[in-house]
C-alpha positions as CSV (number, residue, x, y, z in Angstrom):
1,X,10.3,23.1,18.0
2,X,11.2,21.7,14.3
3,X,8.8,22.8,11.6
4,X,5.2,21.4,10.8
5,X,5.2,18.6,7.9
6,X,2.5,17.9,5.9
7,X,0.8,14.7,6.5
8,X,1.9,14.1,2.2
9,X,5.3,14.5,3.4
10,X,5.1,11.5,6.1
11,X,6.7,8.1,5.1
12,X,4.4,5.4,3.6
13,X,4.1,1.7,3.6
14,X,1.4,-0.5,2.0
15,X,-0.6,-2.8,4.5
16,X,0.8,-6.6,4.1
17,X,-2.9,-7.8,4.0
18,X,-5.1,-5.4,1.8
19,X,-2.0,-3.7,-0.1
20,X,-3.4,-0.2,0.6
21,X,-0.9,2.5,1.9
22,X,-0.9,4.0,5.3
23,X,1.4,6.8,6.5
24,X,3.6,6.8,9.8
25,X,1.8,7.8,13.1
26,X,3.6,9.1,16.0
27,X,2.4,6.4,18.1
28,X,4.0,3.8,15.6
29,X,7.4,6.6,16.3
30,X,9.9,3.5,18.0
31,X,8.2,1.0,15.9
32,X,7.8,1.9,12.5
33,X,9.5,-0.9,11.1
34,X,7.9,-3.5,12.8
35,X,4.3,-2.1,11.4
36,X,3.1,-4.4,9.0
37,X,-1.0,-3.6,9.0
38,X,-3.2,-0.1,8.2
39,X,-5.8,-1.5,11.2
40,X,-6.6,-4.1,13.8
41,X,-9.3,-5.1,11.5
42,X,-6.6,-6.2,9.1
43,X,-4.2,-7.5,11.7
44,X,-7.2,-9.7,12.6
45,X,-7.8,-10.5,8.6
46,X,-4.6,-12.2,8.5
47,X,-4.1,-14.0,12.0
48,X,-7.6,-15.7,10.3
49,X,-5.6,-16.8,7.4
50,X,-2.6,-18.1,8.6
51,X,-4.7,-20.0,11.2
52,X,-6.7,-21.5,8.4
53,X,-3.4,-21.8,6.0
54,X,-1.2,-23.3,8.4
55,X,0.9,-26.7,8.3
56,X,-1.1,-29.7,8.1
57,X,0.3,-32.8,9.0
58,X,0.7,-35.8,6.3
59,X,-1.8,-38.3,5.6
60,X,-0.1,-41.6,5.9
C-alpha cells in the first residue's frame, strides 16, 4: 500500500467560475484534467452564463 499524503500535498486547480482552488479527489482519479469546477453549483453558475452570453444573431 503506498504511503498516506496529506490532503496539502494533493494537486490544486482553481475553479474556472469563482477562481477559488479545489484539490484533486479520487473520484476525479481518470479525469482530473477534464475538471474545470469546485461544485455542481458552479458548473450550474456557468452553463447560466454562457446560455445568457451566447451568439446572437445580426440585426439586419
Amino acid at each position: 500500500m503506498p504511503p498516506m499524503r496529506r490532503k496539502a500535498d494533493l494537486p490544486q486547480k482553481p475553479c474556472a467560475q469563482c477562481g477559488r482552488p479545489f484539490a484533486w479527489r479520487k473520484k476525479w482519479a481518470r479525469v482530473w484534467d477534464e475538471v474545470r469546477y469546485c461544485s455542481d453549483r458552479c458548473r450550474a453558475e456557468a452553463k447560466r452564463h454562457a446560455d445568457t452570453a451566447g451568439p446572437r444573431s445580426p440585426a439586419a
